[in-house]
CHARMM-style PDB file with segment names, atoms N, HN, CA, C and O in Angstrom:
ATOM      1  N   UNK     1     -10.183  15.649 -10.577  1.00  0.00      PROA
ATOM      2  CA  UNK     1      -9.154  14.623 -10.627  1.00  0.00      PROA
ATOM      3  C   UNK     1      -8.652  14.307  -9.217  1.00  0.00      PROA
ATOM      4  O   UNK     1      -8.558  13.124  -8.888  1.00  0.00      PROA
ATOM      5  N   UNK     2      -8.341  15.220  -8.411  1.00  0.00      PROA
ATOM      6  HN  UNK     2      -8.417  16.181  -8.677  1.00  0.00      PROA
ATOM      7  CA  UNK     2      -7.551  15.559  -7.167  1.00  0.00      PROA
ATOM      8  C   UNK     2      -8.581  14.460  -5.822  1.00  0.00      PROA
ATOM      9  O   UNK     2      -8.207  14.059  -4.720  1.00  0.00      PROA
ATOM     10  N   UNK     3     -10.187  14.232  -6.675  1.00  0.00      PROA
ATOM     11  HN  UNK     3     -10.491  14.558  -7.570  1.00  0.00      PROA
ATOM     12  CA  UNK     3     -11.310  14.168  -5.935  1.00  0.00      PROA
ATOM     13  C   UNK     3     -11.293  12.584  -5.708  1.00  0.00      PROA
ATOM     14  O   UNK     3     -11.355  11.942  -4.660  1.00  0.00      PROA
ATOM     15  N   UNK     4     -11.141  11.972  -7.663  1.00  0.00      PROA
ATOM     16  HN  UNK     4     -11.091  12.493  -8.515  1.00  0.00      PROA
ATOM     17  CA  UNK     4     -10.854  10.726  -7.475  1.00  0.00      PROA
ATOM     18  C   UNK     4      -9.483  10.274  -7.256  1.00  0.00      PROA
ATOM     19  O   UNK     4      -9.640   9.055  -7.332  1.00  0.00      PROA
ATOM     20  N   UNK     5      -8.583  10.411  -7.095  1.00  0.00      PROA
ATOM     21  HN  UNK     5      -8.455  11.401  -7.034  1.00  0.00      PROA
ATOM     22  CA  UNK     5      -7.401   9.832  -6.423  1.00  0.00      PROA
ATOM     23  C   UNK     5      -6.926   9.938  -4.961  1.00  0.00      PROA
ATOM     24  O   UNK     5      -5.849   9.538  -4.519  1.00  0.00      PROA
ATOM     25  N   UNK     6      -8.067  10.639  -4.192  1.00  0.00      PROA
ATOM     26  HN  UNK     6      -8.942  10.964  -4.551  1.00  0.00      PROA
ATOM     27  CA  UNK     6      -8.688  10.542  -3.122  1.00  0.00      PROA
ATOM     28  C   UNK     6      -9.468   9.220  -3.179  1.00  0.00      PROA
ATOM     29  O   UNK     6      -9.152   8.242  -2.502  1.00  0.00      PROA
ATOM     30  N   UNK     7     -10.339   9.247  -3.892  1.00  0.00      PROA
ATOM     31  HN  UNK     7     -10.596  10.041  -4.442  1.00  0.00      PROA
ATOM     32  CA  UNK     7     -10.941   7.889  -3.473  1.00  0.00      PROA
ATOM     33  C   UNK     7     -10.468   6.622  -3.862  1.00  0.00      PROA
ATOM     34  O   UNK     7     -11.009   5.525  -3.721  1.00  0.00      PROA
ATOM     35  N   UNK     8      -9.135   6.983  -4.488  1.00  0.00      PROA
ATOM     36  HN  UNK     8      -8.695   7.874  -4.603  1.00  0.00      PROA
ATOM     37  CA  UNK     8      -8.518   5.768  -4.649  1.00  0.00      PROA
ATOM     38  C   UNK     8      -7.839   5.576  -3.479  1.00  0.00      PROA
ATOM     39  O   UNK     8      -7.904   4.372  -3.230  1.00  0.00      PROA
ATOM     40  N   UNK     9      -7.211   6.160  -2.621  1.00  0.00      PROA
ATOM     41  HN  UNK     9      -7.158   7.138  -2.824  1.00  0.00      PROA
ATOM     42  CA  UNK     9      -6.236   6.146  -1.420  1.00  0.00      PROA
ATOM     43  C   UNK     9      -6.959   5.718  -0.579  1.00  0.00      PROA
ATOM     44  O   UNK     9      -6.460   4.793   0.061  1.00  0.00      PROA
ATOM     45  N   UNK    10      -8.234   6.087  -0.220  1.00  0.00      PROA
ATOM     46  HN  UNK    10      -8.639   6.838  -0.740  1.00  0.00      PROA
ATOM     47  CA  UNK    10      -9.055   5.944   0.776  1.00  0.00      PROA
ATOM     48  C   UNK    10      -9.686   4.139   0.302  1.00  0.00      PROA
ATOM     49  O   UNK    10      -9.505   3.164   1.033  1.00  0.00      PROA
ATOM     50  N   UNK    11     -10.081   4.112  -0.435  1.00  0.00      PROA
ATOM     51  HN  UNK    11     -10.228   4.904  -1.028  1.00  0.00      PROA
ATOM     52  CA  UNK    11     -10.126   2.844  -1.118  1.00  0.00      PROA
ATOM     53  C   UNK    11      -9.181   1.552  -0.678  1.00  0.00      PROA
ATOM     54  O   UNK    11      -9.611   0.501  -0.204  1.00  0.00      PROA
ATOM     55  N   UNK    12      -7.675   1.903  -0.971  1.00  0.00      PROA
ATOM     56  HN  UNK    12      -7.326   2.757  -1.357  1.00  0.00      PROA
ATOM     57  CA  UNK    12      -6.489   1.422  -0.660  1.00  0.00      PROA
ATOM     58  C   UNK    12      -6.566   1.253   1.532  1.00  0.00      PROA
ATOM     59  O   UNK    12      -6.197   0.238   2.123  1.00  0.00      PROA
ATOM     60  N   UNK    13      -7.015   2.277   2.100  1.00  0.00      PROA
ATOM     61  HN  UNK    13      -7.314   3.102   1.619  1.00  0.00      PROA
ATOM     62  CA  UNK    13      -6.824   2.523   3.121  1.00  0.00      PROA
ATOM     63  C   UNK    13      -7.921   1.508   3.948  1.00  0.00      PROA
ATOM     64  O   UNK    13      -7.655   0.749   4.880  1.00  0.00      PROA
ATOM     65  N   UNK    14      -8.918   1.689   3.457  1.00  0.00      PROA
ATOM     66  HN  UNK    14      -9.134   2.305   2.700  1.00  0.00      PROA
ATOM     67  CA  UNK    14      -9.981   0.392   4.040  1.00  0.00      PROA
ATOM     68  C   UNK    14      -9.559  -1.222   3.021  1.00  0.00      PROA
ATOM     69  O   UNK    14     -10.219  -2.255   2.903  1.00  0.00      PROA
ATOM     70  N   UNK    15      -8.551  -0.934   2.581  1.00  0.00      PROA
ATOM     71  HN  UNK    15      -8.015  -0.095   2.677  1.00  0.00      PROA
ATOM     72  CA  UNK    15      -8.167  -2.752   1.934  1.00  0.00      PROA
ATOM     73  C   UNK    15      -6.889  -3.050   3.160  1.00  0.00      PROA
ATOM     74  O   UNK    15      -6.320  -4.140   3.212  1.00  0.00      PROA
ATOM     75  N   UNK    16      -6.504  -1.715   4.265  1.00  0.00      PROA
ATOM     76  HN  UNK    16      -6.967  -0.830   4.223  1.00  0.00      PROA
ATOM     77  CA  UNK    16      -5.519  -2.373   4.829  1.00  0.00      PROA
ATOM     78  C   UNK    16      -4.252  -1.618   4.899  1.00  0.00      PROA
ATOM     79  O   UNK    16      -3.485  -1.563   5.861  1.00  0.00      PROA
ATOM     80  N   UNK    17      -4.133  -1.023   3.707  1.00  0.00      PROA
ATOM     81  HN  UNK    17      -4.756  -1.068   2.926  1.00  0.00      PROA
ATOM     82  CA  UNK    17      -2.926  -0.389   2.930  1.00  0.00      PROA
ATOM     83  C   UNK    17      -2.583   1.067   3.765  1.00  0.00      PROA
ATOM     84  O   UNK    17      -3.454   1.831   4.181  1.00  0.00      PROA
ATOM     85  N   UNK    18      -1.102   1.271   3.911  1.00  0.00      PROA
ATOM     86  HN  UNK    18      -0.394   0.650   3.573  1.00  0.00      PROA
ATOM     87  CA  UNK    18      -0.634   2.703   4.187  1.00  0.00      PROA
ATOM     88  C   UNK    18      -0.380   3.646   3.544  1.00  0.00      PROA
ATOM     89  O   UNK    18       0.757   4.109   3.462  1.00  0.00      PROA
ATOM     90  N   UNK    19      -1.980   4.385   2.624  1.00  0.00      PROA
ATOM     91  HN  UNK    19      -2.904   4.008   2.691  1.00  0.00      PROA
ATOM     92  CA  UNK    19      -1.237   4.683   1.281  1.00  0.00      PROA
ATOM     93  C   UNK    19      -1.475   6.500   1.372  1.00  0.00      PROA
ATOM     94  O   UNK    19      -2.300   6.982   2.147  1.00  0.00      PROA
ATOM     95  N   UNK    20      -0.871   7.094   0.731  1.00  0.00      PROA
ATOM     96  HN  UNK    20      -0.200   6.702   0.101  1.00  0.00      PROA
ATOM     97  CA  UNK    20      -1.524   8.319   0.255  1.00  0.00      PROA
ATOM     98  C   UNK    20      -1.022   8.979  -1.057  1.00  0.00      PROA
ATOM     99  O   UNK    20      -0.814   8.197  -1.985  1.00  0.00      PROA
ATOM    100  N   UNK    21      -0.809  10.226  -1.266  1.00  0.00      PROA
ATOM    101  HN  UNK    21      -0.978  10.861  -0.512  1.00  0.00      PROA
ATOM    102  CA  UNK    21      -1.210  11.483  -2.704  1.00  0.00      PROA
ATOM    103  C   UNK    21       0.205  11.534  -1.996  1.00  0.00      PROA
ATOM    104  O   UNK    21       0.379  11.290  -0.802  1.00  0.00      PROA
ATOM    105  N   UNK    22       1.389  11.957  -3.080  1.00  0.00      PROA
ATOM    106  HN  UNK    22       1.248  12.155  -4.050  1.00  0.00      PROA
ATOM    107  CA  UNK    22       1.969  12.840  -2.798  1.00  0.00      PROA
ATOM    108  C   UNK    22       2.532  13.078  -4.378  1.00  0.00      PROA
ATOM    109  O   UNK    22       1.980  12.697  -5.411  1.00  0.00      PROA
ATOM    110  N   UNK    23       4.175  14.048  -4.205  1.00  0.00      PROA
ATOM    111  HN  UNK    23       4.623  14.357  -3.366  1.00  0.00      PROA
ATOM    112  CA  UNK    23       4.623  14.804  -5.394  1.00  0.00      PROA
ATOM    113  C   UNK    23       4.228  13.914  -6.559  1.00  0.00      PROA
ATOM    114  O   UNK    23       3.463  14.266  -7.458  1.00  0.00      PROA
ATOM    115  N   UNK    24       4.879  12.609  -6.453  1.00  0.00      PROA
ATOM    116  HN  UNK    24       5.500  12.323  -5.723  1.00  0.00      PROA
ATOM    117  CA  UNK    24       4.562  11.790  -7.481  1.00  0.00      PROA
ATOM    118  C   UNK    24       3.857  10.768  -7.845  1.00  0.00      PROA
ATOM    119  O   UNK    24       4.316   9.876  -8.559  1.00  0.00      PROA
ATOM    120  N   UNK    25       2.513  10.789  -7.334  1.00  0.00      PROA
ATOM    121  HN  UNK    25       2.141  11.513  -6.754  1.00  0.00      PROA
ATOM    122  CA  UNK    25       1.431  10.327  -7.392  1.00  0.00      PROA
ATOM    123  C   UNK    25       1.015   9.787  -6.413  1.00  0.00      PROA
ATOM    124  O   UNK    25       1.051  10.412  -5.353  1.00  0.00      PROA
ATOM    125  N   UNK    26       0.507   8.506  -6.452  1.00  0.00      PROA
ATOM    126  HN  UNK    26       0.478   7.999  -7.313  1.00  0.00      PROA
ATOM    127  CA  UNK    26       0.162   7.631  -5.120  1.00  0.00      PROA
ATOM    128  C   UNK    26       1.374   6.996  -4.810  1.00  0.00      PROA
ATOM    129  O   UNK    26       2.208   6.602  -5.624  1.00  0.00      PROA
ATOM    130  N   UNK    27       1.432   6.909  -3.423  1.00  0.00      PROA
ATOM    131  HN  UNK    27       0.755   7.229  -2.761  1.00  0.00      PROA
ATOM    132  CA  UNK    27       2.386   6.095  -2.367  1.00  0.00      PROA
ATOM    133  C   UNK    27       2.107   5.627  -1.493  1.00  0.00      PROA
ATOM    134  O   UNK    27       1.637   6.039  -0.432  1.00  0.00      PROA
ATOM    135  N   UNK    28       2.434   4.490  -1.936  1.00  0.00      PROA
ATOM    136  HN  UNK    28       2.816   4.155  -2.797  1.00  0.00      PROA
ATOM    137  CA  UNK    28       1.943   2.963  -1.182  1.00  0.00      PROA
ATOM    138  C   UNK    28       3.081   2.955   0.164  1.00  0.00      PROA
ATOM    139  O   UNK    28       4.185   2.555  -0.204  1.00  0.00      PROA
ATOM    140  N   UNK    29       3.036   3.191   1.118  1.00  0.00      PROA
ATOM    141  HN  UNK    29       2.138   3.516   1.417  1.00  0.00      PROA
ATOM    142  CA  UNK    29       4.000   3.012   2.096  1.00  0.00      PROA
ATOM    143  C   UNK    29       4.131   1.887   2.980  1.00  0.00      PROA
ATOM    144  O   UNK    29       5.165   1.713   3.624  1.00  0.00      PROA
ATOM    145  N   UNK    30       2.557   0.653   3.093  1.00  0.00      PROA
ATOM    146  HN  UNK    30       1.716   0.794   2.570  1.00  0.00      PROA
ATOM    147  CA  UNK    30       2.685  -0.569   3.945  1.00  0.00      PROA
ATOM    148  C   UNK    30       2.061  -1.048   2.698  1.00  0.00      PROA
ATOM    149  O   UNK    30       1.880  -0.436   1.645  1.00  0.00      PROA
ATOM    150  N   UNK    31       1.737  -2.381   3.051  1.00  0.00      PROA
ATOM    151  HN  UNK    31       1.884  -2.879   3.906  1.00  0.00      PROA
ATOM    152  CA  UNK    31       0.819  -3.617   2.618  1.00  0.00      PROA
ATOM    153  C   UNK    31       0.562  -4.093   3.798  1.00  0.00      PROA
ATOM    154  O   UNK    31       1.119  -3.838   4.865  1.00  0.00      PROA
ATOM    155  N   UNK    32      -0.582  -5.022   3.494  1.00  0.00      PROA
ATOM    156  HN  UNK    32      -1.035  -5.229   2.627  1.00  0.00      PROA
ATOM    157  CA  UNK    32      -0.993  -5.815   4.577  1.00  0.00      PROA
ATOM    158  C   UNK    32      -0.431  -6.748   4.432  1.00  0.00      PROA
ATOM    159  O   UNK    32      -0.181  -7.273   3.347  1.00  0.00      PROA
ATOM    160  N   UNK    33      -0.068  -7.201   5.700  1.00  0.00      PROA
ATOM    161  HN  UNK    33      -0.271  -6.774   6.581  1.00  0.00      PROA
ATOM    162  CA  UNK    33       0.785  -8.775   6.108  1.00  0.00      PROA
ATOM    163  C   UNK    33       0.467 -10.114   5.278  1.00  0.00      PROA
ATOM    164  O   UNK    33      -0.382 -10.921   5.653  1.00  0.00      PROA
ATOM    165  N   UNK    34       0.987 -10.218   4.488  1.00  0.00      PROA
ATOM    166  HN  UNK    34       1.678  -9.562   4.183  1.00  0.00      PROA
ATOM    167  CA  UNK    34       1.005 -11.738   3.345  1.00  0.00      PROA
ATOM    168  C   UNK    34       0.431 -11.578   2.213  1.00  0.00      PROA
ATOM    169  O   UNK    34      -0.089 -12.480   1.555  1.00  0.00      PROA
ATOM    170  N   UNK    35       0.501 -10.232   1.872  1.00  0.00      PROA
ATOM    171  HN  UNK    35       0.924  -9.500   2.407  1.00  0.00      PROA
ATOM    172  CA  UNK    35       0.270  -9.487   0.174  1.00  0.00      PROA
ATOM    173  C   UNK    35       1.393  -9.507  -0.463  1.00  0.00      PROA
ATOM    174  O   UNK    35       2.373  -8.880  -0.060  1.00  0.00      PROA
ATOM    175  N   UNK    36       1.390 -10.224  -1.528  1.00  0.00      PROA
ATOM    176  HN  UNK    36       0.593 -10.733  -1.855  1.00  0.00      PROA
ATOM    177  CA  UNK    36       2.579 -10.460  -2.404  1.00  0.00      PROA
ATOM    178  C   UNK    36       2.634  -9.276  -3.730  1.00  0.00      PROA
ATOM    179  O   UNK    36       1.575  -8.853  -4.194  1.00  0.00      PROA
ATOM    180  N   UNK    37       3.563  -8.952  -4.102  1.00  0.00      PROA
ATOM    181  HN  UNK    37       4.423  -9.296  -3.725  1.00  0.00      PROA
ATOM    182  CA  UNK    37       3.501  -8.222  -5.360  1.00  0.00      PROA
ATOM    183  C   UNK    37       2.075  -7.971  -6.343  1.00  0.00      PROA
ATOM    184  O   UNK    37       1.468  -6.905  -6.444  1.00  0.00      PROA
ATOM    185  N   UNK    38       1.694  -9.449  -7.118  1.00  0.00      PROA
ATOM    186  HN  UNK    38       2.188 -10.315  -7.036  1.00  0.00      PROA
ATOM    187  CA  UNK    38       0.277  -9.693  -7.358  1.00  0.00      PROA
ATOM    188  C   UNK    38      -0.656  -9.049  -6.812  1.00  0.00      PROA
ATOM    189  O   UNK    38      -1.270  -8.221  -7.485  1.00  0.00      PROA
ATOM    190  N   UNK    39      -0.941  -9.245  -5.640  1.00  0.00      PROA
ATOM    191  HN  UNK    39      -0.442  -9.917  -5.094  1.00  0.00      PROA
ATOM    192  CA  UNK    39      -1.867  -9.287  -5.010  1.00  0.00      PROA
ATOM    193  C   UNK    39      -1.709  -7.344  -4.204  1.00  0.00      PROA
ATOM    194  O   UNK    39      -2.593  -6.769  -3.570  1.00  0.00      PROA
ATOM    195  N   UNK    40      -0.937  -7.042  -4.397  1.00  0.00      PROA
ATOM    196  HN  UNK    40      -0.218  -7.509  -4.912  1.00  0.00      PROA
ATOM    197  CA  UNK    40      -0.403  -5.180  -4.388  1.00  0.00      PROA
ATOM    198  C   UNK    40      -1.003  -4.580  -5.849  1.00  0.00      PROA
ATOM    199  O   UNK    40      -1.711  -3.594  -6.052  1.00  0.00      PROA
ATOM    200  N   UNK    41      -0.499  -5.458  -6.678  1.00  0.00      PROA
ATOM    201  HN  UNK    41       0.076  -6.259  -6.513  1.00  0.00      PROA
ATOM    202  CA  UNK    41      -1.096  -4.869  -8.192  1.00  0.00      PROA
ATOM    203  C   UNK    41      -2.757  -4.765  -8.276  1.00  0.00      PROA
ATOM    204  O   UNK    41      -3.617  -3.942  -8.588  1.00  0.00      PROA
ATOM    205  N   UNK    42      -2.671  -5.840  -7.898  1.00  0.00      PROA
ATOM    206  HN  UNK    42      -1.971  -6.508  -7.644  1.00  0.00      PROA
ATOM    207  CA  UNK    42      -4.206  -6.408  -8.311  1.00  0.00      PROA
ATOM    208  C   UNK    42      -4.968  -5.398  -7.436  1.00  0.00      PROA
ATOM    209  O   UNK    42      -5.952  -5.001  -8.061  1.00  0.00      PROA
ATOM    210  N   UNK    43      -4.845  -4.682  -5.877  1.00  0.00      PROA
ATOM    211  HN  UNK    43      -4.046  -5.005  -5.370  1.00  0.00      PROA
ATOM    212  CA  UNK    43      -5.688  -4.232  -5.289  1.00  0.00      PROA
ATOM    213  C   UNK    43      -5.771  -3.025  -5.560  1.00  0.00      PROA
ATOM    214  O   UNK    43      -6.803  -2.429  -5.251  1.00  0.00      PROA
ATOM    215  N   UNK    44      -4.737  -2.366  -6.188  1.00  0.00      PROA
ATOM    216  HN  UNK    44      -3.898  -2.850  -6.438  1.00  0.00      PROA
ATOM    217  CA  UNK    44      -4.272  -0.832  -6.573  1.00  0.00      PROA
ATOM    218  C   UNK    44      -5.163  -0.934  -7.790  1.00  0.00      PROA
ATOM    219  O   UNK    44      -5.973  -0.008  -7.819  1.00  0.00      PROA
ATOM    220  N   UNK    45      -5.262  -1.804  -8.835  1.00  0.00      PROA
ATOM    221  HN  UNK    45      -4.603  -2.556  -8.811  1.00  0.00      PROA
ATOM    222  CA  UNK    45      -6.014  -1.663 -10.213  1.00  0.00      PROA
ATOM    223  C   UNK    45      -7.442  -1.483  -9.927  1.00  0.00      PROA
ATOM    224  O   UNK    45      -8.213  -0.785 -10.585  1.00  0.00      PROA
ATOM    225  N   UNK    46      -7.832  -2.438  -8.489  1.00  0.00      PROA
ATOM    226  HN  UNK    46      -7.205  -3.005  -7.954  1.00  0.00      PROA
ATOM    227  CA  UNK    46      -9.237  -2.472  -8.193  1.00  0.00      PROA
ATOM    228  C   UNK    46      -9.570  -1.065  -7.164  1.00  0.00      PROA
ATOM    229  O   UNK    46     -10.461  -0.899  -6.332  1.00  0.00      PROA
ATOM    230  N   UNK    47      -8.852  -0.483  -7.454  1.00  0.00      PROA
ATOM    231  HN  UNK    47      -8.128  -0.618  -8.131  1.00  0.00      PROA
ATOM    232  CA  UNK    47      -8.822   0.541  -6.115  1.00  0.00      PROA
ATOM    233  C   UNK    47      -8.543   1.980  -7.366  1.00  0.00      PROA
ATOM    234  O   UNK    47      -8.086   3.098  -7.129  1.00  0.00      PROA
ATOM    235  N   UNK    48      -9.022   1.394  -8.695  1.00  0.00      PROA
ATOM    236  HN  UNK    48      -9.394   0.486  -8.887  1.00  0.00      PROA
ATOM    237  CA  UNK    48      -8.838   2.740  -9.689  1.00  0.00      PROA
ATOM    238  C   UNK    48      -9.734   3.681  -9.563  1.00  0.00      PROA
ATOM    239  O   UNK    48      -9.578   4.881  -9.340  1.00  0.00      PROA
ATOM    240  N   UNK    49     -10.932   2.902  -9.760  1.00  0.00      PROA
ATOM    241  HN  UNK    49     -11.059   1.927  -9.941  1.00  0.00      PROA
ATOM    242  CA  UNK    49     -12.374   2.933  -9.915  1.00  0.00      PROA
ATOM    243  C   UNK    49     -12.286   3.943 -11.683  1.00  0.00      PROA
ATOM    244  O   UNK    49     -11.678   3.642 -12.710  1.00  0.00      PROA
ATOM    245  N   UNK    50     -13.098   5.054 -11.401  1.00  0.00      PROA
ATOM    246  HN  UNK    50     -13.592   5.299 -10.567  1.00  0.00      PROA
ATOM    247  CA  UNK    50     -13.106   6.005 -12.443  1.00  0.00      PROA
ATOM    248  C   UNK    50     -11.690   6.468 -12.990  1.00  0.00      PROA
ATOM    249  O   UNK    50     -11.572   6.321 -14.206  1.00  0.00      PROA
ATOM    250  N   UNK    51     -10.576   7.005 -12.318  1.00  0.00      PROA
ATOM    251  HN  UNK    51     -10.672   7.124 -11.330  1.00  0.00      PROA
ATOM    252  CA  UNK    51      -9.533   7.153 -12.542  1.00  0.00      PROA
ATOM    253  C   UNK    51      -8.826   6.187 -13.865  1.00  0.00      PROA
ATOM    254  O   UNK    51      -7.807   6.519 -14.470  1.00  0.00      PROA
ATOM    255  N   UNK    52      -9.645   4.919 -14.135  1.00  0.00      PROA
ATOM    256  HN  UNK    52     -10.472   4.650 -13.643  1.00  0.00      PROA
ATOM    257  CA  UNK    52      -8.851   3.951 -15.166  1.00  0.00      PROA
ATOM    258  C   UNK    52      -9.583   5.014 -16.523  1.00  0.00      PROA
ATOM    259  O   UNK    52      -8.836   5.001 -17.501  1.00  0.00      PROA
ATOM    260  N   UNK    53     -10.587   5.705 -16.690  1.00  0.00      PROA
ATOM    261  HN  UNK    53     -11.194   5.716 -15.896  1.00  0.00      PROA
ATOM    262  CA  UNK    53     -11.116   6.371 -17.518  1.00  0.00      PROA
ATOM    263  C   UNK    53     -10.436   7.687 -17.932  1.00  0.00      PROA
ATOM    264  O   UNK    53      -9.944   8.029 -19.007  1.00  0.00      PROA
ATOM    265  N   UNK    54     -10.596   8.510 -16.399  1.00  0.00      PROA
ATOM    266  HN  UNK    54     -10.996   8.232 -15.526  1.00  0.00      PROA
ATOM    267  CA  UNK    54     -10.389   9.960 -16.763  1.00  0.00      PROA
ATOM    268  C   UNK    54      -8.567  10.104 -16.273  1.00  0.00      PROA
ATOM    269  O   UNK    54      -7.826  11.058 -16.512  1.00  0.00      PROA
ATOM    270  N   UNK    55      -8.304   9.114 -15.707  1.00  0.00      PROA
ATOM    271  HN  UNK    55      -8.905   8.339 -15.513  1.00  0.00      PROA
ATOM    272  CA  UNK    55      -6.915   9.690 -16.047  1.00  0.00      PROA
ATOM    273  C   UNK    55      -5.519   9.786 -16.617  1.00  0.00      PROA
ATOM    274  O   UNK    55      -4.458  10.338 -16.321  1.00  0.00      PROA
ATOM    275  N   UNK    56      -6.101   8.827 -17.776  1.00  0.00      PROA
ATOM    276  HN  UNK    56      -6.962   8.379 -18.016  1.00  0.00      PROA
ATOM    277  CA  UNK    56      -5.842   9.039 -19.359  1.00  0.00      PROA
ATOM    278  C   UNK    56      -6.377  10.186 -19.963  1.00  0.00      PROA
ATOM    279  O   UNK    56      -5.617  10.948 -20.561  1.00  0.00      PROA
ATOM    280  N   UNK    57      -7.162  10.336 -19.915  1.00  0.00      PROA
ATOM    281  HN  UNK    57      -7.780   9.717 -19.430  1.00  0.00      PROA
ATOM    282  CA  UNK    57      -7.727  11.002 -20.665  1.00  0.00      PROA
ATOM    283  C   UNK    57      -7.359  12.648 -20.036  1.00  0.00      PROA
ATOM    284  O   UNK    57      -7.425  13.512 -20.910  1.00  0.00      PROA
ATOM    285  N   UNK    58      -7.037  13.078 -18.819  1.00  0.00      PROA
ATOM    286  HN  UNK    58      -6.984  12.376 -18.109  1.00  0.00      PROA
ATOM    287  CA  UNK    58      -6.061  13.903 -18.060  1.00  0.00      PROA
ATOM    288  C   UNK    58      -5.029  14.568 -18.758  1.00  0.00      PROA
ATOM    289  O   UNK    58      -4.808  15.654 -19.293  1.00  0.00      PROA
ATOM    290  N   UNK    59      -4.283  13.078 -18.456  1.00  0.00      PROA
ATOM    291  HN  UNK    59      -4.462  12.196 -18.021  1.00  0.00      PROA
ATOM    292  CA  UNK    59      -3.031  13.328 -19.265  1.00  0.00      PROA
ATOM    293  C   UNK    59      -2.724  13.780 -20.298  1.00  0.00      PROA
ATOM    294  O   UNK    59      -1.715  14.461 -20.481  1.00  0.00      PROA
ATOM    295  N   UNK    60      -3.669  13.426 -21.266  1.00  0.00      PROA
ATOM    296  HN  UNK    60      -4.488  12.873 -21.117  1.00  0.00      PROA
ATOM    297  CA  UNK    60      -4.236  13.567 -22.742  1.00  0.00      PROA
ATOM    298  C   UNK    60      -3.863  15.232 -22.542  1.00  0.00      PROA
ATOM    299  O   UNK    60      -2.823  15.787 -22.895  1.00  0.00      PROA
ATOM    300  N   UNK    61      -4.651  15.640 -22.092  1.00  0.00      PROA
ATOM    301  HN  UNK    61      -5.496  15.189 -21.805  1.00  0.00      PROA
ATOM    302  CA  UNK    61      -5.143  16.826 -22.257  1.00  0.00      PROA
ATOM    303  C   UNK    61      -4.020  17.881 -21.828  1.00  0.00      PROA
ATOM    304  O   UNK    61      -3.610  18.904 -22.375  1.00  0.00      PROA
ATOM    305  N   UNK    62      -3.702  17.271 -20.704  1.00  0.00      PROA
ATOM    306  HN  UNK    62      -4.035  16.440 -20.260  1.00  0.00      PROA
ATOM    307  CA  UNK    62      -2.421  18.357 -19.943  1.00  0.00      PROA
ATOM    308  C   UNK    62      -0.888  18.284 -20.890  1.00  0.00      PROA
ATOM    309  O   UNK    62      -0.010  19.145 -20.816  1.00  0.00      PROA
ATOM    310  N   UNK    63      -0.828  17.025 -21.786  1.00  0.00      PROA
ATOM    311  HN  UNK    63      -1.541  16.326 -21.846  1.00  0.00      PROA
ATOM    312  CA  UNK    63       0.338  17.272 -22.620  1.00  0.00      PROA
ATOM    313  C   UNK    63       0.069  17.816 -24.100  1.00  0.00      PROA
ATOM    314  O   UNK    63       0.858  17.800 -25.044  1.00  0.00      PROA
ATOM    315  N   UNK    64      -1.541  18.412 -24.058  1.00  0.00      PROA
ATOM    316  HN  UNK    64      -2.182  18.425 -23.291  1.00  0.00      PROA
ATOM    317  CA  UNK    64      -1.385  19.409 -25.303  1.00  0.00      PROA
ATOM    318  C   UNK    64      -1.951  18.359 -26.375  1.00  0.00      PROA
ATOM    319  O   UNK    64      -2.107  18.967 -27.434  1.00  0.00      PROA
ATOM    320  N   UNK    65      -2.419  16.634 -26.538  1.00  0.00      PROA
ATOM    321  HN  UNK    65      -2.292  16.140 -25.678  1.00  0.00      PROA
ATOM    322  CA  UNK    65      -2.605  15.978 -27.309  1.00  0.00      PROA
ATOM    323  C   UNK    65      -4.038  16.113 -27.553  1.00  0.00      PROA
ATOM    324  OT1 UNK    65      -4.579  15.445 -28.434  1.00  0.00      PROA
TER     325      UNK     65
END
């Protein structure tokens, strides 16, 4: 898990972004200059990759469901 949300940051990091891992998940700390809200969403969703799969399915698991 720890592996892909690495490659989501790093992902984020070649789109521009000041991002990394911390206590409570990912943290976005810049955007690039004339990224609007949208366009923050939109690059973070595309910047899931596998993570839109397994980390539901994570969660799933770590709350016992």
């Amino acid at each position: 898990m720890q592996d892909l949300q690495q490659v989501q940051v790093e992902c984020l990091v070649d789109e521009g972004f000041d991002a990394g891992r911390g206590d409570g998940g990912l943290q976005v700390r810049a955007v690039p200059d004339g990224l609007d809200d949208a366009g923050v969403a939109a690059a973070v969703e595309g910047c899931l990759g596998d993570l839109r799969v397994v980390g539901p399915l994570e969660a799933a698991t770590s709350a016992g469901a």
